[in-house]
Phi, psi and omega in degrees: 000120166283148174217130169286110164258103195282136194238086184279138187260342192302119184306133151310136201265104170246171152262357176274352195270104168356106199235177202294140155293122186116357171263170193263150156291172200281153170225116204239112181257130146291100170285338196232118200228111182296345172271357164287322183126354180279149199263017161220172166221148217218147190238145185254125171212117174263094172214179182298112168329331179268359183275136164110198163283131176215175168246136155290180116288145178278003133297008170307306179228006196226113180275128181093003181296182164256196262202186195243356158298331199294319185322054193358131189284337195285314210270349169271016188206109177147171197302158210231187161213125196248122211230065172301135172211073190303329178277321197273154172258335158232147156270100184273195077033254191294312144326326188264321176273011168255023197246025167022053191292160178287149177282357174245033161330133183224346194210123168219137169269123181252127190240098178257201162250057175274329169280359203273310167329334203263014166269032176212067199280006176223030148322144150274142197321145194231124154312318188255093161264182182259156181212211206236116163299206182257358224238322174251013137310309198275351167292308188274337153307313184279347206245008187057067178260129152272348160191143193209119176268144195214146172260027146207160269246047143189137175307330193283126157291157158303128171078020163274140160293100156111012204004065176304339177280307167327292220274346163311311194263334181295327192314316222238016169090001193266110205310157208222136178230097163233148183108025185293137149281113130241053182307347203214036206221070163345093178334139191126181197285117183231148144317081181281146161216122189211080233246087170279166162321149176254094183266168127248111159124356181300177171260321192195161212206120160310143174236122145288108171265127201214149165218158151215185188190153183280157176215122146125000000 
């Protein structure tokens, strides 16, 4: 019998979650409290746009760019490829042409062992993650991807000059997903919804992130 199976990759939303340095962590209040006597109860929430699972905006790094309302709903919703690469430390180039990704890809996920961090969702930030060079930035712009996903909170290595990698993919209209779970998401083909906040005028945005796929 298939069973439609739902996968949410979306990080918990805490006050505990690891954030890029120099961003403030999220801060989640109760201002209004029904044990208090209050006749509802109402949450407070401050935080940085990058923290957690988010989206980039091409004005993130492209000054005068548009904004996180501008992101086309087709390129965030529709069949995705889910990619493990349990080995690698950077996604080059020459990595991306030995993964026999399909060619008519249009949405990847990248599954390194960067998800692995997220069995601690309230680890301290780890610099050396796997991320996207500039060299395989510019590999998923020529094959025509439209969103690249990443499992931890930048697409970017740490500490490039000039973010090149950012400004590649942002350049060329492609939507940039950093903070994914995906521990529990097999390689292969899925259904994405990948739905951020309507910031208008952000750089970045929290994202609810979902994949499925029929199983069995």
């Amino acid at each position: 019998m298939t069973t439609r199976r739902y996968y949410d990759i979306t990080v918990p939303y805490t006050d505990r979650l690891p954030t890029w340095p120099g961003d403030p962590r999220p801060e989640i209040t109760r201002l209004k409290s029904m044990a208090r006597g209050d006749s509802g109860n109402v949450t407070h929430l401050s935080a940085g746009v990058h923290a957690g699972t988010h989206m980039d905006a091409p004005v993130h790094f492209l000054d005068g760019a548009p904004g996180m309302e501008t992101l086309p709903l087709d390129a965030l919703m529709g069949p995705a490829q889910v990619v493990t690469m349990p080995e690698a430390d950077v996604i080059t180039a020459a990595v991306l042409d030995a993964a026999a990704i399909p060619p008519d890809t249009e949405r990847i996920l990248f599954k390194t062992r960067n998800s692995a961090l997220w069995d601690d969702p309230a680890h301290e930030f780890t610099p050396d993650f796997v991320a996207v060079s500039a060299d395989g930035a510019g590999w998923l712009v020529d094959r025509g991807m439209r969103l690249v996903g990443v499992d931890y909170l930048s697409v970017e290595p740490f500490g490039s000059p000039g973010h090149p990698t950012h400004k590649t993919l942002l350049g060329a209209g492609m939507a940039i997903v950093e903070g994914l779970d995906l521990r529990a998401v097999e390689p292969g083909i899925y259904e994405l919804a990948c739905l951020p906040m309507k910031i208008v005028g952000s750089d970045g945005a929290p994202a609810r992130v979902v994949l499925w796929r029929d199983e069995g």
